[in-house]
C-alpha positions as CSV (number, residue, x, y, z in Angstrom):
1,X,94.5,-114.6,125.7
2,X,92.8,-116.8,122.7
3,X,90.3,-114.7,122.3
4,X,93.2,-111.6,121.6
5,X,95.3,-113.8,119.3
6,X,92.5,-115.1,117.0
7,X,91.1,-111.2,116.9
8,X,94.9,-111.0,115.9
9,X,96.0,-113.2,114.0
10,X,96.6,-111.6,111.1
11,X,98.9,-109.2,112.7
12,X,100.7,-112.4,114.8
13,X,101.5,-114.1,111.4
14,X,103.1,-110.9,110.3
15,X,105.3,-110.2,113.3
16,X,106.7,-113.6,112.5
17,X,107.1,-113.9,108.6
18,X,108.7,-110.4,108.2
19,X,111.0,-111.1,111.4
20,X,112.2,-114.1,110.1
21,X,112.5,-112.0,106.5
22,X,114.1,-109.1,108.4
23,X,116.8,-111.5,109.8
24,X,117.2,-113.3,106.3
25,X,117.3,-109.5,104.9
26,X,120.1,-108.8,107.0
27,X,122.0,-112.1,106.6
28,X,121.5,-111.7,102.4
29,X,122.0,-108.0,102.1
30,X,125.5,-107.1,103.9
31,X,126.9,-103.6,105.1
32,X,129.9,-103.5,105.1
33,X,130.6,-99.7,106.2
34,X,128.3,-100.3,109.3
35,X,126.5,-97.3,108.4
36,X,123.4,-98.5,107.2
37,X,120.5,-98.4,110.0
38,X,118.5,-101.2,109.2
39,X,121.1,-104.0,108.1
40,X,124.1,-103.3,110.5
41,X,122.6,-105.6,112.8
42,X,120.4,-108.5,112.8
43,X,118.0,-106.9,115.7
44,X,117.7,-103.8,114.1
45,X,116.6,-105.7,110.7
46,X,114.5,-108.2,112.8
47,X,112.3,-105.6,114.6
48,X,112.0,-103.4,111.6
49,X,111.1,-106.3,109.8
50,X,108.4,-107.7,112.6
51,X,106.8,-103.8,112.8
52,X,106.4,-103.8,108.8
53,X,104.6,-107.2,108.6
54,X,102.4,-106.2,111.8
55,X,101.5,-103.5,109.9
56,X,100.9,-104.7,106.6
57,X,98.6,-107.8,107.8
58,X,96.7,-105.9,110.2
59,X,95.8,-103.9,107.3
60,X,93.7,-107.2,105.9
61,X,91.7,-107.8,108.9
62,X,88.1,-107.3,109.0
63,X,86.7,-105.3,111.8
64,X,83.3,-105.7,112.9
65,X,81.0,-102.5,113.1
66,X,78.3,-101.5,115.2
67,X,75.5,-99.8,114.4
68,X,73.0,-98.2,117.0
69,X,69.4,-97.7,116.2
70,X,67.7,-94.7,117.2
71,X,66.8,-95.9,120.4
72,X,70.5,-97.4,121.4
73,X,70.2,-100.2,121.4
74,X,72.9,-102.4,119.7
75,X,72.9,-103.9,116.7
76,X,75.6,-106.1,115.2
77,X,75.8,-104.9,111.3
């Protein structure tokens, strides 16, 4: 389980931040026909908030690529 959440830890910060910015979104921005999708409800906002941020940090990780020499074998690159 550490070794997932420091691979992800980028995406873990932005689950939280844009949750708790999706909630604040939804408490700031009011609807007051109900028909709007994301800020009729505070889960809605919240989850659609946590999904954006888990997708926007996991854009700035670094991924590690492997490169195989002729033979196979492995080489970390």
């Amino acid at each position: 389980m550490k070794k997932f959440a420091k691979k992800h830890l980028l995406t873990i910060i932005g689950l939280f931040v844009d949750a708790t910015a999706g909630y604040f979104y939804w408490q700031q921005v009011v609807c007051s026909s109900g028909s709007c999708a994301i800020t009729s409800n505070p889960t809605s906002s919240t989850i659609y908030g946590s999904i954006m941020g888990g997708l926007l940090f996991s854009m700035f990780q670094k991924t590690i690529k492997k490169q195989y020499d002729i033979s196979g074998n492995n080489k970390s690159g």
